[in-house]
C-alpha positions as CSV (number, residue, x, y, z in Angstrom):
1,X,195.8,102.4,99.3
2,X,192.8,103.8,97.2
3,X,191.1,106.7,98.6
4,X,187.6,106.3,100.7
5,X,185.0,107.9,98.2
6,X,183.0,108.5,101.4
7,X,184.8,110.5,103.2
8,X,187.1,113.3,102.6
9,X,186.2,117.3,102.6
10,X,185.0,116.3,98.9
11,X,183.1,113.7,100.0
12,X,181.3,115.9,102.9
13,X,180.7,118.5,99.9
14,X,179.1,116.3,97.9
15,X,176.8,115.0,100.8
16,X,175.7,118.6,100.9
17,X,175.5,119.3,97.8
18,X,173.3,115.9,97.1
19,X,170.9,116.6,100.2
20,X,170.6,120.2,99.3
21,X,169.7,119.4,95.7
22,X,167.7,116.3,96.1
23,X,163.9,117.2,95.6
24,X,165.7,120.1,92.6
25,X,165.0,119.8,88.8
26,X,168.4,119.8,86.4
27,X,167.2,123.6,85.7
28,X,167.1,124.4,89.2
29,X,170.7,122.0,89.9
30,X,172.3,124.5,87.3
31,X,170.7,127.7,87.8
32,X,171.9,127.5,91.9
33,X,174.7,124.8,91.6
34,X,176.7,126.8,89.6
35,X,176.9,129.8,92.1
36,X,176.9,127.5,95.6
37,X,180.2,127.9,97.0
38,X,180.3,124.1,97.9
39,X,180.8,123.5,94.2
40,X,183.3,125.9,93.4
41,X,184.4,126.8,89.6
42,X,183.4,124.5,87.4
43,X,183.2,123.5,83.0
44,X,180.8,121.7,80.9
45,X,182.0,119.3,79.3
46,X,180.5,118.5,76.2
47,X,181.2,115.5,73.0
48,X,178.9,117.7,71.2
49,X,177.4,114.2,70.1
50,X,173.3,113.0,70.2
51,X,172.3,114.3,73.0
52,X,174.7,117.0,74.4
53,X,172.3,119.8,72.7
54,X,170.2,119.9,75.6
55,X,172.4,120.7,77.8
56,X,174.6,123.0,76.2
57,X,171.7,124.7,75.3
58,X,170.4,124.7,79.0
59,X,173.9,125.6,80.1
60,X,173.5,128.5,77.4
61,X,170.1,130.3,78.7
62,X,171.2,130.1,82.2
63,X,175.0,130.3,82.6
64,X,176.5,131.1,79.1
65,X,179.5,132.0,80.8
66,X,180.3,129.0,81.8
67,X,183.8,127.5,80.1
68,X,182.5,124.4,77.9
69,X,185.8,121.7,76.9
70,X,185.1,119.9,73.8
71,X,187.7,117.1,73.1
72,X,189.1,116.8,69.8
73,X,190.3,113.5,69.7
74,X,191.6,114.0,65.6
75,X,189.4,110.9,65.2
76,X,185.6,112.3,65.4
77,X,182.9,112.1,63.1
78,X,183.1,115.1,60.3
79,X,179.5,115.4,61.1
80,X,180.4,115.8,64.9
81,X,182.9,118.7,63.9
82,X,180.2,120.3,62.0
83,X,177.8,120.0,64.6
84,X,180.2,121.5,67.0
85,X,180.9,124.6,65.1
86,X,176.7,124.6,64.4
87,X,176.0,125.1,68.0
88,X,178.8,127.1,68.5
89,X,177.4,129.7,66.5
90,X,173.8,129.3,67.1
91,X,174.1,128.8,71.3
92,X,174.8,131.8,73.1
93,X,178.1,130.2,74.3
94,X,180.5,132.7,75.6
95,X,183.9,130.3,76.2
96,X,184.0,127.6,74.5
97,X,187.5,125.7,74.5
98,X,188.8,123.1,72.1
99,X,191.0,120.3,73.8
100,X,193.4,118.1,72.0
101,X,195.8,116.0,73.0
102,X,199.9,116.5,72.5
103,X,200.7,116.1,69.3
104,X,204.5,114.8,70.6
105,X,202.7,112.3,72.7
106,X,200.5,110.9,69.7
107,X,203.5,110.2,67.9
108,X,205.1,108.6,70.5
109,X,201.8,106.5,71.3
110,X,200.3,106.7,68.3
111,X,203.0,107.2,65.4
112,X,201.0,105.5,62.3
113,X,197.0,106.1,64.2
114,X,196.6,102.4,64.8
115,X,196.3,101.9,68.3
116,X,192.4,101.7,68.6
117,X,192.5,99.0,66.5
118,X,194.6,97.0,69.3
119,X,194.0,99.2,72.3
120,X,191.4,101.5,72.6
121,X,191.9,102.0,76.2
122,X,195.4,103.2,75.2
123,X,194.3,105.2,72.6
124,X,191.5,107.0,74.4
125,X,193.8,107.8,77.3
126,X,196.4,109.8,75.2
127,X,193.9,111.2,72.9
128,X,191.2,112.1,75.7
129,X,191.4,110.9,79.2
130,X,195.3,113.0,79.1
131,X,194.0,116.0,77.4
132,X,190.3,116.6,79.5
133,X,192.6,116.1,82.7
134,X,195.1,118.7,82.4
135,X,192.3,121.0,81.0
136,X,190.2,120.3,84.4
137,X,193.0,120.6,86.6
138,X,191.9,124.5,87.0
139,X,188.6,123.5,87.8
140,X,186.6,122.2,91.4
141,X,184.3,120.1,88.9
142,X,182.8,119.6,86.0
143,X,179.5,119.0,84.6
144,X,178.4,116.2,82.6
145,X,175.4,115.0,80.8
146,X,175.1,111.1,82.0
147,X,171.9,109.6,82.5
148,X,170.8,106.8,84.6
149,X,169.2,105.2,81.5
150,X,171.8,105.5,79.4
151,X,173.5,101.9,80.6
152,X,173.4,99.8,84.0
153,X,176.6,101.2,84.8
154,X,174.8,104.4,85.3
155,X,171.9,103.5,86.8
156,X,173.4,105.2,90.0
157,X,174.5,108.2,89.6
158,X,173.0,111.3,91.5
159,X,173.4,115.1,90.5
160,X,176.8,115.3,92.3
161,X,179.5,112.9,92.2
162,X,183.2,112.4,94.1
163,X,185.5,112.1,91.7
164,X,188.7,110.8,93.9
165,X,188.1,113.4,96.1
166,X,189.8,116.3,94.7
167,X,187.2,117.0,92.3
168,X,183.1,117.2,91.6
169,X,180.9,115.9,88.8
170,X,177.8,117.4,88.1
171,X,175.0,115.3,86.4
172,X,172.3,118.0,86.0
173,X,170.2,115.2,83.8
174,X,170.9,112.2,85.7
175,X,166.7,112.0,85.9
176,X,165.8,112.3,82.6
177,X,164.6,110.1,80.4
178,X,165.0,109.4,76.6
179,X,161.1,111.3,76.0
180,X,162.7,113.9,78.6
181,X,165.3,114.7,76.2
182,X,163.0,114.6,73.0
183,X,160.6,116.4,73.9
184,X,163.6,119.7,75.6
185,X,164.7,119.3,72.0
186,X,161.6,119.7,70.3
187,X,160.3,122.4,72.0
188,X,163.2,124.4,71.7
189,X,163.6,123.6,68.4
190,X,167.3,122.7,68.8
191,X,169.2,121.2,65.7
192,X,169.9,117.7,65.9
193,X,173.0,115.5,65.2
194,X,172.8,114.3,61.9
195,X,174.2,111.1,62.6
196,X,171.5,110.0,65.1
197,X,168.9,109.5,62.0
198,X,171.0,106.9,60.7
199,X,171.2,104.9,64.2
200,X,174.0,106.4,66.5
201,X,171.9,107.4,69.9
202,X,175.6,107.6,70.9
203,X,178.5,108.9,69.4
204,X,182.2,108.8,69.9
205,X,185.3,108.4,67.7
206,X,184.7,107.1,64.1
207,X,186.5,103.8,64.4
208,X,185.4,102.9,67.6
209,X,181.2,103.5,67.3
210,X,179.1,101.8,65.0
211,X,175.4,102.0,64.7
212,X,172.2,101.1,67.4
213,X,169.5,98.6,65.9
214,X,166.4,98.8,67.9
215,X,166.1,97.7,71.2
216,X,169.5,97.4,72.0
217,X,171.6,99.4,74.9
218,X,172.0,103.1,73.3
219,X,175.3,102.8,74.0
220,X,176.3,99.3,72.4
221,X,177.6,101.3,69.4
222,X,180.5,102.1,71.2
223,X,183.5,99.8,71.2
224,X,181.1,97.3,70.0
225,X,182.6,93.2,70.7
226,X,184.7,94.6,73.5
227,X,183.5,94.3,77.4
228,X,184.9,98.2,77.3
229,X,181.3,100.6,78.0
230,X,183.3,104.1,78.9
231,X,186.4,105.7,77.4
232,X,187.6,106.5,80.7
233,X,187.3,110.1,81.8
234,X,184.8,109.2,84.3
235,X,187.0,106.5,85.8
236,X,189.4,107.3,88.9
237,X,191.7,104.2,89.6
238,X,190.6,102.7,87.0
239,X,187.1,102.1,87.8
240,X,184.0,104.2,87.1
241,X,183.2,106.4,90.0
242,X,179.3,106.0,91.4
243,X,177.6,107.1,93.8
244,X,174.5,105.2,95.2
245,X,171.3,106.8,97.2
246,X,173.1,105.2,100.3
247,X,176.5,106.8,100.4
248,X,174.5,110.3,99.2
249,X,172.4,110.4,102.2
């Protein structure tokens, strides 16, 4: 049977957490969240792809502390691996953690790297959904840097999130908007991705993303001709988990 996202101690935690946080900007949702007991210990986790500056940098001026999971998949971008170690250095990042998957388990799943070419649901879940799940299995939640505009099948999501009821997700910038974003990043003066100039708005592994023209969903780069839209880590049996004004209130 699958579990009732609307009930559970979870559930009542996120209700809480939601009505407590409601009228709160994604400064003040950090700044508080990540002390409020009904959260518990949590980790950002960041692709460290075109948008995920702002709130690692956020994360940096008010919790730096605060573990942040990047997920090598061994098929990134070189200029997302650059960029990582970029911020790394220049965000005042205390504990940040590179996840990867099994190497034994690639080879078994993976032995000659072609599975994305035949199954990229396959291949994301051994090379990330596998790996970011035993790394967040020491954690209450997790925070995350979906927005509502990103794609319809975010147009839901509130600051917190029941994720199958054993854990929390955390969307400090579910609100924001794409002019949000640039105008944090250009008043900070924080270093963009270099592949966002050349038309990737979002970025994910380098077989599986291919660039934005104008006008069309900022994330139709990703796993483009295929009816996938999410590489599965914010899924729980299989579907992505959402939560709507009505089952927040």
């Amino acid at each position: 049977m699958p579990r009732d996202l609307h009930a559970g101690p979870v559930a009542e935690r996120v209700a809480v957490l939601n009505a407590r946080y409601k009228h709160h900007s994604a400064t003040d949702v950090l700044e508080h969240a990540l002390k409020d007991h009904d959260l518990g210990r949590v980790a950002l986790v960041s692709s460290f792809g075109a948008e995920s500056v702002v709130l690692l940098h956020l994360v940096s001026v008010i919790a730096p502390e605060t573990p942040v999971l990047f997920i090598d998949t061994r098929m990134l971008f070189q200029e997302t691996l650059d960029y990582q170690r970029q911020l790394a250095e220049s965000l005042n990042l205390c504990d940040i953690r590179t996840i990867r998957a099994n190497p034994a388990r690639v080879g078994y799943e993976d032995p000659d790297g072609t599975l994305h070419q035949f199954n990229t649901d396959a291949c994301c879940a051994v090379r990330k959904v596998e790996p970011l799940e035993r790394a967040l299995s020491k954690f209450d939640g997790w925070i995350t840097g979906r927005k509502r505009f990103q794609n319809s099948d975010r147009g839901t999501i509130d600051f917190f999130e029941n994720e199958g009821d054993f854990r929390i997700k955390v969307n400090p910038l579910a609100h924001w908007g794409r002019e949000d974003l640039e105008e944090y990043m250009v008043e900070n003066r924080l270093p963009r991705h270099p592949l966002v100039a050349k038309g990737y708005p979002s970025i994910g592994c380098a077989p599986c993303t291919s660039p934005v023209k104008p006008g069309e969903d900022p994330r139709s780069g990703r796993w483009r001709g295929q009816a996938k839209t999410e590489c599965g880590i914010h899924f729980v049996g299989g579907k992505a988990v959402r939560m709507g004004k009505e089952s927040a209130a």
